[in-house]
C-alpha distance (Angstrom), angle and dihedral (degrees) to the residues before:
residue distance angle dihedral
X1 . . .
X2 3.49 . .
X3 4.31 114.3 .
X4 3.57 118.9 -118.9
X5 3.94 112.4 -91.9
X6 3.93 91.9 -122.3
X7 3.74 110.3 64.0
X8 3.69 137.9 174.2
X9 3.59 115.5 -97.6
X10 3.73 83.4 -124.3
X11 3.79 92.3 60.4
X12 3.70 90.0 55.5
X13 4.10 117.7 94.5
X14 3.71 121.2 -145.7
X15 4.05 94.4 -87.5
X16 3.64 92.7 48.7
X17 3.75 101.4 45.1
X18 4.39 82.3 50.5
X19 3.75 89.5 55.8
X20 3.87 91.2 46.1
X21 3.68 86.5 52.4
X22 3.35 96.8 51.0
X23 3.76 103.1 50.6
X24 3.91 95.3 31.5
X25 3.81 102.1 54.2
X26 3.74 92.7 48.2
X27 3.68 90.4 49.0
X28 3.77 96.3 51.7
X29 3.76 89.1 47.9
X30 3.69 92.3 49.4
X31 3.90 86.5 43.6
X32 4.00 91.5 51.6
X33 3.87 90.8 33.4
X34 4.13 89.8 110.8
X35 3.92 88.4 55.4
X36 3.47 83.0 43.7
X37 3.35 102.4 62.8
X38 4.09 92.0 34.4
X39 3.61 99.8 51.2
X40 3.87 90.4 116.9
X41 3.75 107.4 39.8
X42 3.80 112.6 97.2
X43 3.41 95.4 -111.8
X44 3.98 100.4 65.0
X45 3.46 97.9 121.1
X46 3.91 87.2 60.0
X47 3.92 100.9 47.6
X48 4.43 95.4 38.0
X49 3.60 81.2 53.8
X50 3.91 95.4 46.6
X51 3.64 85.3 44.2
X52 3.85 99.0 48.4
X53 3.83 96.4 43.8
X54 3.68 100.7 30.1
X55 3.48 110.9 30.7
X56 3.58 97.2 81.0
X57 3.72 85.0 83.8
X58 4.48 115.6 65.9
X59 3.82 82.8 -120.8
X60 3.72 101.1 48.0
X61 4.25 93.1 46.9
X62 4.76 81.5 46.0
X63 3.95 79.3 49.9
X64 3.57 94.3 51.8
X65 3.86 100.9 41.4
X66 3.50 83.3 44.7
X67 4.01 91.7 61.5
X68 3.41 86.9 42.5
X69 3.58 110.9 57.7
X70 4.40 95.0 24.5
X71 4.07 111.0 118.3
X72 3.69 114.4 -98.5
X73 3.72 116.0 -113.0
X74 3.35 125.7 -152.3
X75 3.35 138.2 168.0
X76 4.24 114.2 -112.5
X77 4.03 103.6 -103.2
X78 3.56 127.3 -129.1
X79 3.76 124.0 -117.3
X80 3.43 91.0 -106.6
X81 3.54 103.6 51.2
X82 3.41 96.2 52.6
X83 3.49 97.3 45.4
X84 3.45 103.7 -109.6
X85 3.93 100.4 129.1
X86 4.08 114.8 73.4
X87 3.70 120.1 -137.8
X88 4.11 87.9 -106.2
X89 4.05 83.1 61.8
X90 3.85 93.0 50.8
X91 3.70 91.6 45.7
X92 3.73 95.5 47.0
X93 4.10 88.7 54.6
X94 3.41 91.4 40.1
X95 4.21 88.3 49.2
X96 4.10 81.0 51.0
X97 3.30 105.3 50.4
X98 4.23 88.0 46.2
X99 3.84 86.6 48.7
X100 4.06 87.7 53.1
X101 3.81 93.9 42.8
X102 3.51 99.8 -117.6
X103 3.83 92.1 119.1
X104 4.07 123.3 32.1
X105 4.08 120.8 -121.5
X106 4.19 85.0 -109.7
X107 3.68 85.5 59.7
X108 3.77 100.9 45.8
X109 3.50 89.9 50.2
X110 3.58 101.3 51.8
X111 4.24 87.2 39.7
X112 3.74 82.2 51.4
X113 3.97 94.9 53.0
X114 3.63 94.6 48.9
X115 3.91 87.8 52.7
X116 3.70 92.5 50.2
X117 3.43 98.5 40.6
């Protein structure tokens, strides 16, 4: 009689439990190996769940990996977005564009406040 192919850990001896090790953990890693490698792009989340749900399937794990190892793209940030510009810069422009007219002396003030506050 042949024993089922799933087996308690408890039914396993010493040798057996070994050779479960040994082909099990490498298989997981190579299973998890997209998340793996992605595990510090922004968009984890996206490829361990990709990975977990489709990778079962040859095209799912390629999928995965893919997401995991593509080039980021972003787009170039502005000065201001990143942080770049200090609040003496934005007041200086915003002293300019008063001084040409573009922008009243109500709304430098109040553009003024929000940068200082």
């Amino acid at each position: 009689m042949m024993k089922p192919l799933l087996l308690f850990l408890g039914d396993l001896g010493g040798g057996e439990l070994l050779l479960v090790m040994v082909f099990l953990i490498p298989l997981g890693l190579l299973y998890f190996l997209p998340s793996i490698i992605g595990r510090k792009r922004p968009d984890f989340l996206i490829i361990l769940l990709v990975n977990l749900l489709a990778g079962w399937s040859i095209i799912g794990w390629f999928i995965a990996l893919y997401l995991a190892v593509r080039r980021q793209t972003s787009l170039a940030p502005t000065a201001y977005a990143t942080g770049a510009t200090s609040v003496a810069d934005e007041l200086s422009k915003l002293r300019d564009l008063r001084d040409q007219g573009v922008i009243t002396s109500e709304e430098f003030e109040r553009q003024k406040n929000n940068l200082l506050s």
